[in-house]
C-alpha positions in Angstrom: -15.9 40.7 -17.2 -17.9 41.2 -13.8 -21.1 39.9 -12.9 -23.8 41.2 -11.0 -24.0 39.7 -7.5 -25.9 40.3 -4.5 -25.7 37.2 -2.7 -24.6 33.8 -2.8 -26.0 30.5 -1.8 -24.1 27.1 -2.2 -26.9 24.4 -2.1 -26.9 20.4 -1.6 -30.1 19.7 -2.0 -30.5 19.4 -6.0 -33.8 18.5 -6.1 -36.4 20.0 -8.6 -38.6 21.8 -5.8 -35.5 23.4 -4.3 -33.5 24.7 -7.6 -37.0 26.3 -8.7 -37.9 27.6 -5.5 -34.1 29.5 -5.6 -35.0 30.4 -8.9 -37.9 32.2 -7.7 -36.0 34.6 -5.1 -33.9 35.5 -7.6 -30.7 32.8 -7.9 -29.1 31.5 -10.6 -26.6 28.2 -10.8 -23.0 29.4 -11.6 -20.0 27.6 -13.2 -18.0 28.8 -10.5 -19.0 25.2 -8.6 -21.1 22.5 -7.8 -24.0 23.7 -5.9 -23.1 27.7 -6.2 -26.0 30.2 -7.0 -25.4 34.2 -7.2 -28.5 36.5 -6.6 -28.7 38.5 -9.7 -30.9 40.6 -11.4 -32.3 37.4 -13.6 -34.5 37.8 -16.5 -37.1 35.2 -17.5 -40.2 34.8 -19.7 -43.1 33.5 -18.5 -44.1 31.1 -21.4 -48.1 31.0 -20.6 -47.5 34.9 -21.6 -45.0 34.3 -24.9 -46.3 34.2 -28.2 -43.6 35.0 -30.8 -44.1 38.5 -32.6 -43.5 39.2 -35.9 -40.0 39.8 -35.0 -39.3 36.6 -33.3 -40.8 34.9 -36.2 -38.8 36.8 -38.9 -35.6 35.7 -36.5 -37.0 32.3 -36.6 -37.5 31.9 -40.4 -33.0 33.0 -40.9 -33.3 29.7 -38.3 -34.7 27.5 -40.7 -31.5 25.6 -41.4 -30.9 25.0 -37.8 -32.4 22.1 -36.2 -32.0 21.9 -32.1 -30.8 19.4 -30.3 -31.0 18.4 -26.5 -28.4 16.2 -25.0 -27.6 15.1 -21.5 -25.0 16.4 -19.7 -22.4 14.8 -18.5 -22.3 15.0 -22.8 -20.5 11.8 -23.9 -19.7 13.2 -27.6 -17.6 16.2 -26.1 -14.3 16.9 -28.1 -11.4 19.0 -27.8 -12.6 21.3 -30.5 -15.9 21.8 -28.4 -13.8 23.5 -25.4 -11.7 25.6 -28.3 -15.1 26.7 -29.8 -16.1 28.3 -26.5 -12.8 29.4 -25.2 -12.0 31.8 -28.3 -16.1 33.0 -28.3 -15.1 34.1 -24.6 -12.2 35.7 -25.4 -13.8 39.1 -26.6 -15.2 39.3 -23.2 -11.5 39.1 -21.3 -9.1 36.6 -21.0 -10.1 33.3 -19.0 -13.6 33.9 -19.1 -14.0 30.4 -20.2 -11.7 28.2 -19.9 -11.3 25.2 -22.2 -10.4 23.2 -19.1 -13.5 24.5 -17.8 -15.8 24.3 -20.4 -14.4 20.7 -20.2 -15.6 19.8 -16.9 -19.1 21.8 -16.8 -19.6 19.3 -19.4 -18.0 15.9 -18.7 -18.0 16.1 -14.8 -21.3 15.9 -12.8 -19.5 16.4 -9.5 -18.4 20.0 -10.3 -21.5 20.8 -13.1 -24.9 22.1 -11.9 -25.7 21.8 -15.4 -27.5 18.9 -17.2 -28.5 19.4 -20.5 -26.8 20.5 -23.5 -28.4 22.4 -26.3 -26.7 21.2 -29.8 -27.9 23.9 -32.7 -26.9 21.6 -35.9 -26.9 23.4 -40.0 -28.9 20.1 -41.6 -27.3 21.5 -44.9 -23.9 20.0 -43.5 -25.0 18.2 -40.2 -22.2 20.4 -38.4 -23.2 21.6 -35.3 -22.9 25.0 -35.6 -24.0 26.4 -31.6 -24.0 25.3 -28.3 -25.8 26.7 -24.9 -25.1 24.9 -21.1 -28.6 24.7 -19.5 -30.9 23.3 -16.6 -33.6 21.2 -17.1 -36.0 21.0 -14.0 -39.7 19.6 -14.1 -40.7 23.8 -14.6 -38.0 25.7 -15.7 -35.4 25.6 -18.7 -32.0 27.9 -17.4 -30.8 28.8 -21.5 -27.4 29.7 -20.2 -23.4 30.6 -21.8 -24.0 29.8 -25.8 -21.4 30.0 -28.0 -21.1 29.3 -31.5 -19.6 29.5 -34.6 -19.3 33.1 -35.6 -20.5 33.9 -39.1 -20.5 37.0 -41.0 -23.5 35.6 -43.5 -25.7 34.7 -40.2 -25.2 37.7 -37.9 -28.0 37.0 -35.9 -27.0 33.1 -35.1 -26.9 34.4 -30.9 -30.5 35.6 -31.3 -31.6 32.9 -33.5 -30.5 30.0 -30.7 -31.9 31.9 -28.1 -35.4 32.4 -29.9 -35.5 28.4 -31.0 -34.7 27.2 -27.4 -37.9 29.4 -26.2 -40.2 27.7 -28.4 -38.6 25.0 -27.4 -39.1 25.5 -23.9 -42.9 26.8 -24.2 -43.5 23.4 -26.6 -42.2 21.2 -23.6 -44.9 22.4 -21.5 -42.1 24.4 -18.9 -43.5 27.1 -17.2 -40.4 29.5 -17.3 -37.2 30.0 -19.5 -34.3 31.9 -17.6 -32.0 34.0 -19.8 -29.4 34.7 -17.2 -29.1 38.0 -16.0 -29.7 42.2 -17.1 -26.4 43.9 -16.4 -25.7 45.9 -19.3 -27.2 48.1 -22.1 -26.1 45.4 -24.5 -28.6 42.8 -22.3 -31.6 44.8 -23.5 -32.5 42.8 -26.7 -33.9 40.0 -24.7 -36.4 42.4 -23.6 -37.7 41.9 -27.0 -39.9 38.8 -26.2 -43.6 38.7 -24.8 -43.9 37.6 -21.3 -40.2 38.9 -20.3 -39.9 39.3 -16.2 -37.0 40.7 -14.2 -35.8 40.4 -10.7 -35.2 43.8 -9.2 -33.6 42.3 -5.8 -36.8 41.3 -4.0 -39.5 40.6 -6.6 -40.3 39.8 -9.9 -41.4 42.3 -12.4 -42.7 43.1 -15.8 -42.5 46.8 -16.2 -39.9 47.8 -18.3 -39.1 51.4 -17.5 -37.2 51.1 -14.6 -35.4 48.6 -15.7 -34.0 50.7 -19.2 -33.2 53.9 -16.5 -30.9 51.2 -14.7 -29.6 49.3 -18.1 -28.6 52.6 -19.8 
């Protein structure tokens, strides 16, 4: 599984101002390690421009049963069976794409994490939690990054159904921007399903679609 890079930055200044300004030319944090951004072409939604469509909101209602929780990261409640639960949804994608022992440590250790929150998709018909996605909280921006989950043949949409709650989360918490991680492949095109959807196209931000399906397909 490669990714699209066209440059790379490792940063030490971690301060709000400076991980959104990166954000705006285009990087993204990694898990590759602490302070490591790639250039990529990013995809975002500008939430002043997102209202959820009849789509999102059919998506939303299969959701019901999930509630969304936000925890800190370093996340004191992880457990062995959280690394398992991510290293076999990564193994469709190639082997050692995710590590348990890496999972591990972008989770427990803030020396070698750029990452510091931890969404927590819980079924309240069982209080299991069901789905989890590594992100970055900064005063503007929400990075909705590497979700994983529980695989269910009754809930085929669970993937779509995360990423639509954490928007509304993200537009409800007053952030101006929620980053979706990057457009690489033709399988990438159903995030351009939401309203105020933006991609980076190496040196600026845009919102027309066209080009970017030519490139995806």
């Amino acid at each position: 599984m490669t990714y699209l890079n066209w440059d790379t930055k490792i940063v030490t200044d971690f301060s709000d101002k400076n991980i959104e300004n990166l954000y705006e030319e285009g990087y993204v944090f990694t898990r590759v390690g602490k302070g490591v951004m790639n250039k990529t072409r990013s995809f975002r939604i500008d939430l002043s421009k997102y209202e959820a469509s009849s789509e999102n909101r059919r998506i939303l209602r299969k959701s019901e049963h999930l509630s969304l929780m936000i925890e800190t990261i370093p996340y004191d409640k992880y457990t062995w069976q959280i690394g398992r639960l991510a290293k076999k949804f990564y193994e469709k994608f190639g082997d050692r794409v995710f590590t348990a022992n890496k999972i591990r440590e972008v989770l427990t250790d803030e020396k070698k994490s750029n990452w510091n929150r931890l969404s927590v998709f819980v079924d309240v018909r069982d209080r299991l939690a069901v789905g989890f996605a590594i992100s970055l909280k900064t005063e503007n921006l929400i990075h909705y990054s590497y979700p994983f989950y529980i695989e269910d043949q009754r809930e085929s949409s669970r993937g779509l159904c995360m990423m639509t709650m954490a928007i509304e989360w993200a537009k409800t918490s007053g952030k101006k921007y929620i980053y979706l991680g990057s457009l690489q492949r033709p399988s990438d095109s159903y995030k351009l399903q939401f309203a105020g959807g933006e991609w980076f196209d190496g040196k600026k931000w845009r919102s027309d679609y066209e080009p970017l399906k030519e490139v995806l397909r």
